[in-house]
C-alpha positions as CSV (number, residue, x, y, z in Angstrom):
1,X,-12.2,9.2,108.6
2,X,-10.6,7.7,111.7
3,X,-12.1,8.1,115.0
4,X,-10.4,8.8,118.1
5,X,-11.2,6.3,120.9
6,X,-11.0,7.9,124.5
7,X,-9.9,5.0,126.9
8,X,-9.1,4.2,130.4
9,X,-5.4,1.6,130.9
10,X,-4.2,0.6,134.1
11,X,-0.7,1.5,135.2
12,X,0.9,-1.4,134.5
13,X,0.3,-1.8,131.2
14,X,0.2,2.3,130.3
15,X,4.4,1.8,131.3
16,X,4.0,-1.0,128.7
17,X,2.7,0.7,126.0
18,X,4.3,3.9,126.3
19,X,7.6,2.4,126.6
20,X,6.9,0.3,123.4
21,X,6.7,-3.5,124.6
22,X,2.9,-3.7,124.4
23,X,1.7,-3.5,120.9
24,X,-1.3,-4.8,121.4
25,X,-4.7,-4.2,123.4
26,X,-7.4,-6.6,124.0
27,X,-10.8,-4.8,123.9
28,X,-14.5,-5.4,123.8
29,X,-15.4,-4.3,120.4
30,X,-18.6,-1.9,121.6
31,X,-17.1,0.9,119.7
32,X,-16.7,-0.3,116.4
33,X,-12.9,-0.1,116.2
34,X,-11.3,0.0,112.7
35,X,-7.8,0.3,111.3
36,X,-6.3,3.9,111.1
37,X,-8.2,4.4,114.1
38,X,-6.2,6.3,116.9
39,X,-6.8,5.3,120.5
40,X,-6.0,8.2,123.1
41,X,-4.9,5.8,126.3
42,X,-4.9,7.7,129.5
43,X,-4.0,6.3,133.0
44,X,-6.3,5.1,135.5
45,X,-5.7,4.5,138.9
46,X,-7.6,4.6,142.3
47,X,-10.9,5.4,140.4
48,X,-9.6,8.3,138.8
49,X,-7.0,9.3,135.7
50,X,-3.8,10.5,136.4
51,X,-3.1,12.9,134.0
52,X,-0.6,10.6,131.8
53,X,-2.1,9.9,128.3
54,X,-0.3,7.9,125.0
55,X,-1.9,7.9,122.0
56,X,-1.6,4.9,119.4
57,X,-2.6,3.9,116.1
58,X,-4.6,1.0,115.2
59,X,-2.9,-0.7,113.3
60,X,-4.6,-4.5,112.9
61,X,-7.8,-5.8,114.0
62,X,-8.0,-9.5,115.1
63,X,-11.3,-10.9,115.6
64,X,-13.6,-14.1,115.3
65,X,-10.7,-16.2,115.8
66,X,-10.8,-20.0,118.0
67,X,-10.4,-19.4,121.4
68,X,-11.2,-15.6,121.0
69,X,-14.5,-14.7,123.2
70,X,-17.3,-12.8,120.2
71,X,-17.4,-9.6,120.8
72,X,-13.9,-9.3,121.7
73,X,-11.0,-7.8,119.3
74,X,-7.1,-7.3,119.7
75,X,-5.9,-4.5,118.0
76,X,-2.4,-4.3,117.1
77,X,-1.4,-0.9,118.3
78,X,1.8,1.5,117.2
79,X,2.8,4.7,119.4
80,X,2.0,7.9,117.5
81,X,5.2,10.6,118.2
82,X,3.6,13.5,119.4
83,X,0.2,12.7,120.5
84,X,-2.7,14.2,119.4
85,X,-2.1,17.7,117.8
């Protein structure tokens, strides 16, 4: 069963993502991320969310690769239409 991952983004790259050029995230892998998981992104800014949100699939998982710090994953990442229902 996936999970849903509650997570803060900056601005610049929420624009990114919800506009579709950032497919990726880099993340510390403290929550056990796997593929199928969705990841609800919302805004913050200033210390505090904005109220925008994207949600996004996980699609791949890169990790323990050269030059890659352990611990650390990027997840490929694909918009889900509609958000969460």
């Amino acid at each position: 069963m996936p999970k849903i991952h509650d997570l803060k983004i900056l601005p610049t790259y929420f624009d990114d993502v919800a506009k579709g050029r950032k497919t990726f995230e880099l993340r510390f892998d403290d929550r056990g991320y796997f593929e199928g998981d969705l990841l609800l992104l919302r805004e913050w800014e200033n210390g505090t969310y904005t109220g925008r949100r994207v949600v996004v699939k996980v699609t791949y998982i890169l990790k323990g690769f050269d030059g890659l710090k352990d611990g650390w994953v990027i997840l490929s990442i694909k918009r889900v239409k509609g958000g969460l229902k």
